[in-house]
N, C-alpha and C positions, 0 to 999 in steps of 0.2 A: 383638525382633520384626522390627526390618527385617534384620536378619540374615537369618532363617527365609524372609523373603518373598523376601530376592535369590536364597537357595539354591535356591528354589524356579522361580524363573525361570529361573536357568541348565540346571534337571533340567529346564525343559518346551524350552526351546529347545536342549539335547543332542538330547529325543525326535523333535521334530519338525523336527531338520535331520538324523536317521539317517533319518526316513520319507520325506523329501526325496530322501535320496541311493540310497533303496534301490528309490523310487520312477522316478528314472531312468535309476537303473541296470539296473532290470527293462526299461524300455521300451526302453533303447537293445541289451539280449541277445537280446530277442524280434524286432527289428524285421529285418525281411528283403526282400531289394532282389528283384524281378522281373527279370531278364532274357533276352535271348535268348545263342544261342551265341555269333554274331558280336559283339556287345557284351562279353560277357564276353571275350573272347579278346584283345579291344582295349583292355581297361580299366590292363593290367599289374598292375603291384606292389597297386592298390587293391581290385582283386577279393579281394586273401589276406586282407583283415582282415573280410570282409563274410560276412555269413550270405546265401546266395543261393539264390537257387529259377532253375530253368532248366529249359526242355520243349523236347521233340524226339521225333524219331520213334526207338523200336529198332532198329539195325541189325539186319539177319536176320541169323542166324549166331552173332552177337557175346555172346550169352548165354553166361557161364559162369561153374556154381553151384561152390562149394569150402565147405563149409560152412555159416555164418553169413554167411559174404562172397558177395557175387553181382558181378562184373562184367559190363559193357556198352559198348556205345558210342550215344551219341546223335546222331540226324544232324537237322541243320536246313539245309534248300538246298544247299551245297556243303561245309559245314561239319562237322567230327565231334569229337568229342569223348568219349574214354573215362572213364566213371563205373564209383567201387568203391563197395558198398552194404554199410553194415555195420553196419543198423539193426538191433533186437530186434524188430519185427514182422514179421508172415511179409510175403511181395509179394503183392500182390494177383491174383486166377484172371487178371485181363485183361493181366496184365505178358506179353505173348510180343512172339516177334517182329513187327516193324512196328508195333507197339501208339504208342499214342503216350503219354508216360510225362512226368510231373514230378518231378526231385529236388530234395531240398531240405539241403543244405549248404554246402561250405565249398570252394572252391578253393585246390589246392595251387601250390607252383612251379613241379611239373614238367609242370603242364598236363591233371591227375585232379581231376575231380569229387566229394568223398566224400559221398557222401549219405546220411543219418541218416533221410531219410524220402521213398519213395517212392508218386506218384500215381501208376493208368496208366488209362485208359480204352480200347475198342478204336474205331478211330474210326470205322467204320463201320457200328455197334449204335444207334447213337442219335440219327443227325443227320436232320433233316427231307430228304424229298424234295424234290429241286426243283420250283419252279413252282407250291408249293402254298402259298394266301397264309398268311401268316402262321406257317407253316411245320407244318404240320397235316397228315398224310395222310389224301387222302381215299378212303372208302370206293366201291367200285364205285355206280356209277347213284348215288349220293350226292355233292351239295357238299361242299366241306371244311368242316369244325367241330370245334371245341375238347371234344369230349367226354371 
């Protein structure tokens, strides 16, 4: 009988140190660092192991589709950066030039972006007018409100 009970503990402490390890090793594959160009660019050798998300504006121009692969370059203040996209979703309608665009992958050596999944919003569709509290556009002969 104590036999049966040891075997028994050792099969529940196998299961429950596999859902341990599978358990952090999900969170530590999924977990993805924010930053910007200039940071990543300064990070070195430590950006290539990291799952990374990084936004910038499109350069105009620098769009070019070859396929499933879409290149870019991203620009933030003085800063550029070429990204190759070679996700299985389509890009989104707002991806054009100037848009302002999230990727989210992996940093090579040679200084490319590979992004497996891109954001892009246009960033002029949707931000509040100035000077309107709260940030509400207001309607003519109308205060602003949240409607």
């Amino acid at each position: 009988m104590a036999k049966k009970k040891a075997q028994f503990a050792i099969a529940i402490t196998i299961v429950l140190a596999t859902l341990v390890w599978l358990a952090v090793s999900g969170v530590r594959e999924s977990k993805t660092y924010y930053v910007t160009i200039k940071e990543l660019q300064g990070m070195g050798d430590e950006a290539l192991a990291k799952r990374l998300r990084v936004a910038g504006n499109v350069a105009p121009g620098s769009i070019k589709r070859q396929g499933n692969r879409v290149e870019f370059i991203l620009v933030e203040e003085d800063r550029r950066m070429p990204v190759v996209y070679t996700g299985t979703e389509p890009l989104p309608d707002t991806f054009v030039d100037s848009s302002q665009a999230l990727a989210d992958g992996r940093y090579t050596r040679e200084g490319v972006f590979e992004a497996k999944k891109i954001q892009a919003k246009c960033a002029s569709k949707y931000e509040a007018k100035p000077g309107q509290p709260g940030g509400y556009e207001a309607k003519p002969g109308q205060p602003a409100s949240k409607t």
